[in-house]
N, C-alpha and C positions, 0 to 999 in steps of 0.2 A: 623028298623030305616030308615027315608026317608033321602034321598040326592037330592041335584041338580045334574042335569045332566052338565056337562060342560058349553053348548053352554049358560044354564041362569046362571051359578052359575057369570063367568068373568064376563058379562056387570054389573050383581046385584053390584060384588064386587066393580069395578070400579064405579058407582055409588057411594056406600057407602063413597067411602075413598075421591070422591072430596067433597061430602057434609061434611065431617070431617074437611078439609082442611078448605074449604068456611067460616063453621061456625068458624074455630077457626082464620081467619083473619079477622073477622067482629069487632072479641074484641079490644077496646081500637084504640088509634088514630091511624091511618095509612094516614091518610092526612097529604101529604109534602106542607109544605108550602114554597112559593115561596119567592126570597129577599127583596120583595116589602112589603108582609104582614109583614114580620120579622120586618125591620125598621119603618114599621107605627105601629104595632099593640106590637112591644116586645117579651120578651121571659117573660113566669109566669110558676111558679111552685108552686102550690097549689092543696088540695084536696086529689085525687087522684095519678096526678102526681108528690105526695113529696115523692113517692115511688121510684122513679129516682133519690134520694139521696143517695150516696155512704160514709163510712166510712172507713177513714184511721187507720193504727194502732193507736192503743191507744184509741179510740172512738168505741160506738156503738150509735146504733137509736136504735127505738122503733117508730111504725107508733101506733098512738092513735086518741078517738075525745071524745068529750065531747058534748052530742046534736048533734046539725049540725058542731060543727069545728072540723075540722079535724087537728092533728099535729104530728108531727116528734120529739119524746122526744131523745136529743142527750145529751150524756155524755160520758166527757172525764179526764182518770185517768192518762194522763200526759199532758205534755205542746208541744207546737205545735216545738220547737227548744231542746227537749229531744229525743233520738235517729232516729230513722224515719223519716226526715221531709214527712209530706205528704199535700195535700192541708186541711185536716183537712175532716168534713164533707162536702160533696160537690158534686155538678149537674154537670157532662161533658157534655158542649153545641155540637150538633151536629156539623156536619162538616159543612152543609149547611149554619148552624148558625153562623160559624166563619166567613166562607164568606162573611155572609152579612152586619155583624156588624166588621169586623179586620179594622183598621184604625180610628177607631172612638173614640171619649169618649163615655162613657158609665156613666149614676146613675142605682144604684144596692138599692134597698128598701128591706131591711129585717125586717119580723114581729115575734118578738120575744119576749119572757117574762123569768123569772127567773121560773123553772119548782116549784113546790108545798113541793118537797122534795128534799132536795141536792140539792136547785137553787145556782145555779153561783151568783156569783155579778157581773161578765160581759161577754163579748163575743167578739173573734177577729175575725171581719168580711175581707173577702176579695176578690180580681177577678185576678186569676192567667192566667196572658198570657204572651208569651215571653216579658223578663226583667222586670217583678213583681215578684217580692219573696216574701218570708216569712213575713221578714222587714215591705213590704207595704200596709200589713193591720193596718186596723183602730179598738181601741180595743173601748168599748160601754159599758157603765154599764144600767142594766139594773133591772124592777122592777119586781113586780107579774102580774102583766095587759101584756099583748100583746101590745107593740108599733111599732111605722115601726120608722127603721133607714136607713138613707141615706148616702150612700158614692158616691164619684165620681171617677171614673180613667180613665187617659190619656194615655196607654202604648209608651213607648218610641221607638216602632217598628210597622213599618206598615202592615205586614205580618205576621199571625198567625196560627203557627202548632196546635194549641191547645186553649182551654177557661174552665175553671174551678168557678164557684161560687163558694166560701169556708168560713164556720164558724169553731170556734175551742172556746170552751165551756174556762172560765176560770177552774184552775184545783185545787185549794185549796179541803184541803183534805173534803169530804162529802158538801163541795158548788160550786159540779162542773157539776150541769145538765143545761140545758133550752129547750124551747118549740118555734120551728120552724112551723109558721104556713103560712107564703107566703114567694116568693121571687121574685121580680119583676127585670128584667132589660128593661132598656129604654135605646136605641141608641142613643146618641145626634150629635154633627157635626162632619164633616170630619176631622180630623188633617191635620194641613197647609202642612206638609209634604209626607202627603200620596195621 
């Protein structure tokens, strides 16, 4: 059996392992976007990246598409103020993201339908940052089509540890799924106080 000798085996190996590295940082976005693009351009979650959806106890997802749509089947067998609270299904905005957008209002566009089997009759949409809770979502009824629903919030604080997107499925027993296909936030103005 043949060997390398030392002196080619290291450089070979070393090679090999940064082209490993290389390729595997090439995948998926690695562009930070700066606070400029953030407040003109928004934060979206769609496609690909509804895979950046997290689920609280009591929920799961399911990443699906049908053709070209892609969506995030979420269902939940309890209610959002039964043990756990958690922010329900939901996108933790980066840090940068907090940054660029904490003091502001915000509209949040959810595209959502009643899933095909066990749909919901609605859904409690919400945007958790200090001094929003549970309370201040907005609950939505919703059909078999894909709509976008819009909410607005002004948090009561200017400084933010945290940013959470959250839906939580209504929970009657076997009509408690829906189909999660965007979710847009838009920055709007400053708050007088911040």
């Amino acid at each position: 059996m043949y060997s390398l000798p030392d002196w080619a085996f290291y450089p070979i190996a070393a090679l090999v392992t940064a082209g490993m590295v290389a390729g595997a940082l090439s995948y998926g976005d690695n562009a930070v976007r700066s606070r400029e693009e953030i407040l003109s351009e928004g934060i979206v979650f769609e496609g690909d990246s509804l895979n950046a959806l997290t689920t609280g106890n009591g929920l799961t997802a399911q990443f699906l598409s049908e053709g070209d749509e892609m969506f995030a089947r979420i269902d939940a067998v309890r209610g959002p103020f039964e043990g756990i609270q958690s922010a329900g299904a939901f996108f933790t905005l980066s840090p940068a993201e907090v940054a660029a957008i904490q003091g502001r209002r915000v509209r949040l566009s959810f595209t959502v339908r009643s899933a095909p089997e066990h749909g919901a009759e609605g859904v409690r949409l919400n945007f958790f940052v200090p001094g929003v809770g549970q309370n201040a979502g907005e609950h939505v009824e919703v059909s078999g089509e894909f709509e976008a629903f819009t909410i607005e919030v002004a948090a009561p604080t200017c400084s933010w540890d945290f940013a959470f997107i959250g839906m939580w499925p209504d929970w009657a027993f076997e009509r408690n799924t829906i189909d999660l296909e965007r979710v847009e936030l838009t920055p709007l103005d400053q708050l007088p106080d911040c």
